[in-house]
N, C-alpha and C positions, 0 to 999 in steps of 0.2 A: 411788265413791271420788273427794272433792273434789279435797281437801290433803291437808296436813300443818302439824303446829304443834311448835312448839320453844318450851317454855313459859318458858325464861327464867331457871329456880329452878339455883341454884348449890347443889351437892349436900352441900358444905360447911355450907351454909346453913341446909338441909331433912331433916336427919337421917332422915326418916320418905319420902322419895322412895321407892316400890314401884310394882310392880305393882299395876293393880287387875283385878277379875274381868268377861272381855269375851268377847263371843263374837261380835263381827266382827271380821274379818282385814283386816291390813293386810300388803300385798305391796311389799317394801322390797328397794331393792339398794343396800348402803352401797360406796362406792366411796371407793379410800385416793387421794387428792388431795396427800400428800405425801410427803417423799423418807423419811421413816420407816419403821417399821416400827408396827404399831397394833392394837393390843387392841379389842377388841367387846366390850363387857361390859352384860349385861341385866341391869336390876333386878328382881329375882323379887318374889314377893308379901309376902314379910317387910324387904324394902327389902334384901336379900344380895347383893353382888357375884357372880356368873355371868359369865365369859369367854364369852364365846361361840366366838369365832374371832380368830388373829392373822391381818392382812392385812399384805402385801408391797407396796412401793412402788407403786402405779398399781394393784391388784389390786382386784376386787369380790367381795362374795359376796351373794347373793339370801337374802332370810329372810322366812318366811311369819311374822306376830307378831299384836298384837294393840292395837286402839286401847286408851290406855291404860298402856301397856308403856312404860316410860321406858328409852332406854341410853345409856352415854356411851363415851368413845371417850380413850386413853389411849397414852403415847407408850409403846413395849413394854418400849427400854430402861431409859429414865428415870423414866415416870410421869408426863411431862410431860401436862397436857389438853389436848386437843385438841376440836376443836369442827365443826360443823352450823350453817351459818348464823350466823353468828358465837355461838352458845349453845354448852353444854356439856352440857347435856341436851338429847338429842332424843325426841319424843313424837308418834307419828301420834293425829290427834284425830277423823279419819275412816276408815272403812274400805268393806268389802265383804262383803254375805251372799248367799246364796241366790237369796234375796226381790228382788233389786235388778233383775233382769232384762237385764244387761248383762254380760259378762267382765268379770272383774277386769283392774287393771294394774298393774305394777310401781312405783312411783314409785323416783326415783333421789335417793339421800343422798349430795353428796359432803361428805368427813371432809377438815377442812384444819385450818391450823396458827393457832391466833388471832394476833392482835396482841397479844403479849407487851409489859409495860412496858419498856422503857430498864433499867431494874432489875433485874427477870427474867431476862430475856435476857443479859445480861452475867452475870447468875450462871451460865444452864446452858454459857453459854460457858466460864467460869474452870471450872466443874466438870467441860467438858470436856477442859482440857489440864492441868488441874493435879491432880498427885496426889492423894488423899486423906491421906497420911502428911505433904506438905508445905503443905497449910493452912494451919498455926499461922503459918507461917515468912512469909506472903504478907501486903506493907504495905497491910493494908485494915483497917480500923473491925470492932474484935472483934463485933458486931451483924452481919454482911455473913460473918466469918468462920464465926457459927454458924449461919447459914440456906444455907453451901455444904454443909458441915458434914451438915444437917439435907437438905440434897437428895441425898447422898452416903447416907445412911440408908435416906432413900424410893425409890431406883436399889436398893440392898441388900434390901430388904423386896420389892417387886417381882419379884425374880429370883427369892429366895427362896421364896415365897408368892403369886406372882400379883396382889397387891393392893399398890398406892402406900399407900395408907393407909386400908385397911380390908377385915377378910378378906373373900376372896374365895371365889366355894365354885368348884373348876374343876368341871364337868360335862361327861361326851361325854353327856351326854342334850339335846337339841334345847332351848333356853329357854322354848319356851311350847309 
């Protein structure tokens, strides 16, 4: 086992982001790198959200997976992405068999918080102190009103369902 590779693809972007079929192991401990709370979520083979685990501030957890295996990593309350290397998907592109004649090792992922725009960030801030019922009422650009508006949804859908924006399958069965 090399590396690891964060290929970059915004899942936004790549509707078709999955799993593919591997049979080397990659030996992973994602570690929460911020003050949040954080979702694990593996893309299975049909491109379907899978939680895997929520992590607690500074908390890790070891996961045996497979190159191949794309996940991303998601703010638990909000939805917010979170990221690996400054990406949002992460992807081991090498792993570990048998054959290899060496122990395997763990590689360490830590999850931290991007560099949000000026933008962004001001929004999850007003969406943190200001109401949802008091919205309308706030002297800001009806444009800026509907995208708090619309993050006050994806926080709802989340709680709800597991998924910011797009279902999620929960599973206690192991992802890969």
């Amino acid at each position: 086992m090399t590396g690891e590779h964060n290929d970059g693809k915004d899942v936004h972007q790549n509707n078709r982001l999955r799993s593919g079929r591997s049979t080397v192991t990659s030996f992973v401990r994602f570690v929460n790198r911020t003050h949040r709370f954080v979702d694990i979520v593996w893309l299975n083979y049909e491109g379907a959200r899978v939680k895997y685990k929520t992590l607690q501030p500074g908390q890790f957890v070891d996961v045996n997976t497979f190159v191949g295996h794309p996940w991303i990593f998601r703010d638990s309350d909000t939805g917010d992405h979170l990221v690996v290397k400054l990406r949002e998907v992460f992807e081991m592109t090498t792993g570990w068999t048998p054959n290899d004649g060496v122990p395997p090792w763990r590689k360490v992922i830590n999850i931290t918080i991007p560099v949000y725009t000026l933008k962004d960030r001001s929004l999850q801030v007003i969406r943190s102190i200001v109401n949802r019922d008091r919205i309308s009422e706030l002297d800001l650009p009806q444009m800026l009103k509907d995208e708090i508006t619309f993050m006050f949804e994806v926080s709802r859908r989340q709680r709800l369902t597991g998924s910011p924006d797009s279902p999620m399958a929960e599973s206690s069965q192991h992802a890969n």
